[in-house]
C-alpha positions as CSV (number, residue, x, y, z in Angstrom):
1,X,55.6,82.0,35.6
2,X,53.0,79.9,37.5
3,X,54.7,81.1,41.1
4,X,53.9,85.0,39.7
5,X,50.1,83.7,38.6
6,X,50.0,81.9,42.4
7,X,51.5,85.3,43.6
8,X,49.0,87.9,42.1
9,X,46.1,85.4,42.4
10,X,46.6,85.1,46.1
11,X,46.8,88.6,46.5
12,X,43.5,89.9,44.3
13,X,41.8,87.1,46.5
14,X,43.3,88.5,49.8
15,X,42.7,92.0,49.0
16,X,38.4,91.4,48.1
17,X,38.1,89.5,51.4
18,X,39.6,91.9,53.6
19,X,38.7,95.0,51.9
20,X,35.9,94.4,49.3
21,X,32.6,96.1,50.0
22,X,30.7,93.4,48.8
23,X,31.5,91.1,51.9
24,X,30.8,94.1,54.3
25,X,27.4,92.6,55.4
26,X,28.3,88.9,56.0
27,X,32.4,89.4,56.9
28,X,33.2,88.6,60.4
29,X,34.0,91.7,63.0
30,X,34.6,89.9,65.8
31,X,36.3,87.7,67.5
32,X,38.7,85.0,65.9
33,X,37.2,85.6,62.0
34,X,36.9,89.4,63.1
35,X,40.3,89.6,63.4
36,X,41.2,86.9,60.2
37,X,39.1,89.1,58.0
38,X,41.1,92.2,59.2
39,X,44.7,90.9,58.3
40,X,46.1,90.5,54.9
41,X,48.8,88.7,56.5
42,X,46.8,86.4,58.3
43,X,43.8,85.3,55.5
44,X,46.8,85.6,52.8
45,X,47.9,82.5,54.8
46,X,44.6,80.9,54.6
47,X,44.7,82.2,51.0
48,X,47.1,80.4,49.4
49,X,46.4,77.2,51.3
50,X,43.3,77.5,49.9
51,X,44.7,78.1,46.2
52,X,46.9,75.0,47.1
53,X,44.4,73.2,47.8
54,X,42.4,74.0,44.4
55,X,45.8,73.9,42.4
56,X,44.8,70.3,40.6
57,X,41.6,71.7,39.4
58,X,43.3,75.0,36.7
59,X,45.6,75.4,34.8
60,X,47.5,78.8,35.8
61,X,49.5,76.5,38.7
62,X,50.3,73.4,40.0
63,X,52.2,72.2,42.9
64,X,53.2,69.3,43.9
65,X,50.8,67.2,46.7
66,X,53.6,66.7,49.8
67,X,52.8,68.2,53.3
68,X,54.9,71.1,52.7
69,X,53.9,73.0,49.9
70,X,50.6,74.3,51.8
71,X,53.1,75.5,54.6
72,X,55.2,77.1,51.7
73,X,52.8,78.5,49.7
74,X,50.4,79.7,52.4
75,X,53.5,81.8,53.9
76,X,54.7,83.0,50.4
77,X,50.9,84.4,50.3
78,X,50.8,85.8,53.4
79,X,54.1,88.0,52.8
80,X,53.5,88.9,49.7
81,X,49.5,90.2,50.3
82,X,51.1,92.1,52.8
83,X,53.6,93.5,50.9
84,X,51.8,94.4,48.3
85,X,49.1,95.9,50.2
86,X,51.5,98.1,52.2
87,X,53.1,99.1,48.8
88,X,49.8,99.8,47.1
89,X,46.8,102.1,48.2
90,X,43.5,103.4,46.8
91,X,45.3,106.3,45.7
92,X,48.3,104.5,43.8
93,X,52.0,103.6,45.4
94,X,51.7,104.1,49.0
95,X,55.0,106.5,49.6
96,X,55.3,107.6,53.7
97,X,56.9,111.0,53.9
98,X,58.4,112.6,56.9
């Protein structure tokens, strides 16, 4: 249950910064951050190594401190923010016809 918490926390988190319009005035549009801030799959990285990182301080998950769990964790993040973003939309389930 805590990987499904770590899962839909890193997500929501992923899914203000890139798209919420309250950081429109102070989010980065170019260069390096420009392009971070742009890229579910790229801050969903920086995501959950954050949430790693702040993992000893709640209660909804906790990992283990060894090198590879931020590795781990920030690619499980990355993959499923993008995921989930390409399978959700504003407008509901995301479903490409031809």
């Amino acid at each position: 249950m805590e990987l499904l918490y770590f899962i839909l926390t890193s997500y929501g988190l992923t899914q203000i910064l890139v798209y919420g319009s309250i950081f429109n005035k102070i989010r980065p549009t170019e260069g390096f951050f420009g392009k971070l801030f742009h890229c579910t799959m790229c801050l969903g990285f920086w995501v959950g190594v954050l949430l790693y990182g702040i993992s000893f301080y709640t209660e909804l998950f906790t990992f283990e401190l060894n090198w590879a769990n931020p590795i781990i964790l920030g690619s499980l993040s990355s993959g499923t923010s993008y995921a989930l973003s390409m399978l959700f939309g504003d407008e509901g389930i995301n479903v490409k016809q031809n």
